[in-house]
N, C-alpha and C positions, 0 to 999 in steps of 0.2 A: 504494500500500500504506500509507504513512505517514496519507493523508487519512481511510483507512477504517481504523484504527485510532484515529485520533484523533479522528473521529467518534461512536465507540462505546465509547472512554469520555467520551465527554460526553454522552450516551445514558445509560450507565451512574449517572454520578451527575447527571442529572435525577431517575433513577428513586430514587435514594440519598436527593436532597431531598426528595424527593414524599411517600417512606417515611416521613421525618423529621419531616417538618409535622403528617403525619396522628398521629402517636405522643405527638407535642407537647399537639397539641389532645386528643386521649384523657388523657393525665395533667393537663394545666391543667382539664379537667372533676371526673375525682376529687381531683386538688387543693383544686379548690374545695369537694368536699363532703368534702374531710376525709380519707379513704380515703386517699391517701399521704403520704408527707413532703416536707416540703421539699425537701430534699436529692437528691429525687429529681427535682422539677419543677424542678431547676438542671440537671440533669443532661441531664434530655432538651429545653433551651433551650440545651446548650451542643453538641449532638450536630445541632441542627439547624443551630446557627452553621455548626458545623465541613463540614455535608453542602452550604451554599453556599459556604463557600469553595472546597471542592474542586470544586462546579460552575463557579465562575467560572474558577479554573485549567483546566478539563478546553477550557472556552469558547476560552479563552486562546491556547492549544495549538493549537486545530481552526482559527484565525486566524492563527495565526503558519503551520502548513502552507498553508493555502490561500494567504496572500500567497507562501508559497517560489513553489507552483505558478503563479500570475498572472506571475513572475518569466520563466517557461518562455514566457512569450504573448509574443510581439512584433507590437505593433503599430503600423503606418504613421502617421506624423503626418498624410499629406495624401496622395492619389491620386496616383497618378505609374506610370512603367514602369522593374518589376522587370531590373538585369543581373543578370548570371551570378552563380549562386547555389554556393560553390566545397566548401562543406561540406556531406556526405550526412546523411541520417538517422541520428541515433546519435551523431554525431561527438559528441570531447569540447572544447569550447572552454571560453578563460578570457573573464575582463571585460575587454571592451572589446576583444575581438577583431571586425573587420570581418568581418559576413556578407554584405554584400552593399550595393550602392547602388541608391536608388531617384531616379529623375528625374522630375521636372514639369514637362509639355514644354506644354501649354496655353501657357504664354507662355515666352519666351527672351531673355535678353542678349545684345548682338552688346558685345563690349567692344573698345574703339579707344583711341588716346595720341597728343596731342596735345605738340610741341615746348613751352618753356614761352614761348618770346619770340610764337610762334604765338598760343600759350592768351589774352596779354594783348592780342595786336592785333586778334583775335576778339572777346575781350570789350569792348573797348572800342568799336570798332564796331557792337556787339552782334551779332555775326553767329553766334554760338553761343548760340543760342536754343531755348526748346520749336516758335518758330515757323517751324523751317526743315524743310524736305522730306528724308526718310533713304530711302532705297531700299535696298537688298541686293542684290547681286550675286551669284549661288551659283555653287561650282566649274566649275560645267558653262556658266558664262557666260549663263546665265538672269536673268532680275529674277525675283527672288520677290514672288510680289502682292499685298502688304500691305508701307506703310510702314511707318516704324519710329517711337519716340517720345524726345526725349531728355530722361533722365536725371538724376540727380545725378555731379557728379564725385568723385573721390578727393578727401579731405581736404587729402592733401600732392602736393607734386613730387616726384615720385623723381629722388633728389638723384644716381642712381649713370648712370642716363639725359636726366637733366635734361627730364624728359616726365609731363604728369598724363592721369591715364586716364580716358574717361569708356565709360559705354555707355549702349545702346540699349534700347529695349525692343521685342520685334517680336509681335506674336498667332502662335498656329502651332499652329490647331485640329485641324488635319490631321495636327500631329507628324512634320510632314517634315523640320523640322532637327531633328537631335540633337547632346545638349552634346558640343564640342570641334569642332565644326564649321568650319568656314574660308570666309570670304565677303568682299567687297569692299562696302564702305560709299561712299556718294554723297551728303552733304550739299547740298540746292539750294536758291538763295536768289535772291528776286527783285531785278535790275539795273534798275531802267529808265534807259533812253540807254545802254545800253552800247556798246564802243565793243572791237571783237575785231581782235586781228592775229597773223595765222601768226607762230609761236613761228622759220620759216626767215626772215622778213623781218627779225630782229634779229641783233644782236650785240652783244659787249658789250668793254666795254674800263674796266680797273679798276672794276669792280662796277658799273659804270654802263651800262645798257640802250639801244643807239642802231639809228636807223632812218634807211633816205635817204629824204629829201623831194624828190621831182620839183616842180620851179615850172615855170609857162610856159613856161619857153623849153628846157624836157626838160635843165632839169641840175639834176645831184640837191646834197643841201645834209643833211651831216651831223647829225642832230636826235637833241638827248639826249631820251628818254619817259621815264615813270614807270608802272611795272606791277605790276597787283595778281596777283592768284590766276592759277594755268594752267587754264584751263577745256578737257579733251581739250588738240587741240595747238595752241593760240591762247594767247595774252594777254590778259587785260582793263586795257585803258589806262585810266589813272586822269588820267595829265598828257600835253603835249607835244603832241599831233598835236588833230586834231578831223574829224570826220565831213565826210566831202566829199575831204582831203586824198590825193594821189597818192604814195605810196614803192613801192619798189621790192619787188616780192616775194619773188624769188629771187636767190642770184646778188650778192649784197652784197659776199661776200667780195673778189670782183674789180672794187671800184670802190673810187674814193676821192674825196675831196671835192671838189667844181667841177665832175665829168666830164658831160660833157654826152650823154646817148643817145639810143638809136633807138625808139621805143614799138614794139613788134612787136603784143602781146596786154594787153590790160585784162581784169581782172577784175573 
């Protein structure tokens, strides 16, 4: 109602200027042959002033409503899927009330947090790289199949977990995850010589990681190792033992150092 009133008086005085110019130019002709007075050729230049400024206002107007209405259009910034929309038609809301969330699911963050004493021995090994393999794991215990890409991290540590966050980026053309989702992340980086031992073959004694070494003569020999990451349920040896070497696999707990045994099975 407001637009089509303010429409039509801007309508209105078009039609008021129109009038105005043509009345203009009829008196500035007999002006000039003499036939009126002055006073009157001021008159009808001051009535056609006055017939645009009222168009311009009336213009003004019919702009100031149509921006109110443009106000009423909500438009998306970018493609995504609409939730639940909790206001009917009509309702009355104010500014800056939540109508609704739109998502963009074309691509997704998997977000993960990293210890900070972690964060630094990763990077310093550079093993927290764009160049390492990210898999996804979904609740249902599936890989999802497309890797993932990593990231920038958070700026800061969180000082109250002592942990920086980074994430992931995954494709998800399909739109089969959606945001709040819950999955298991699998960072993989290539070892070569690695060098793996059942996480049962150890034990540990004041933070120090020990395994029995079998020599020759089947008696085992206390050996402090040095172990990096748990990969599943093994170790990646980093020091101490070397490929080829005999310990014991299970069953540690019930020996101690010097005992000599029986080899029953080799693995």
């Amino acid at each position: 109602m407001d637009l089509l009133k303010a429409e039509a008086r801007f309508k209105q005085t078009k039609a008021d200027l129109r009038i105005a110019e043509v009345e203009l130019k009829q008196i500035e002709s007999l002006y000039a042959k003499k036939f009126v007075a002055a006073n009157e050729f001021e008159l009808a230049k001051a009535r056609l002033a006055s017939a645009r400024a009222k168009c311009s206002f009336a213009e003004a107007e019919k702009k100031a409503v149509v921006q109110q209405i443009n106000f009423t259009l909500i438009t998306a910034p970018f493609d995504g899927v609409i939730d639940v929309i909790p206001h009917k038609s009509g309702s009355l809301v104010n500014n800056g009330t939540l109508l609704t969330t739109l998502s963009q699911l074309d691509e997704v963050y998997a977000y993960f947090s990293i210890p900070e004493n972690k964060y630094f021995e990763l990077l310093t090994s550079d093993k927290l790289g764009k160049h390492q393999k990210i898999e996804l794991t979904l609740p249902n215990g599936t890989n999802y199949q497309f890797n993932g890409t990593l990231k920038s991290a958070e700026s800061e540590i969180d000082r109250a977990t002592g942990s920086i966050r980074y994430k992931v980026l995954f494709p998800n053309p399909q739109h089969l995850i959606k945001h709040g989702a819950s999955g298991k992340l699998t960072i993989s980086d290539v070892q070569n010589n690695a060098l793996l031992i059942p996480q049962k073959s150890t034990f540990s004694i004041q933070d120090k990681t020990y395994i029995f070494l079998v020599d020759k003569n089947n008696k085992v020999k206390m050996t402090n190792i040095k172990v990096g990451p748990v990969i599943k349920n093994s170790y990646l040896v980093e020091s101490g033992i070397k490929k080829g070497d005999l310990i014991i696999y299970e069953g540690a707990q019930s020996l101690k150092d010097g005992d000599v045994i029986k080899i029953k099975d080799r693995l």
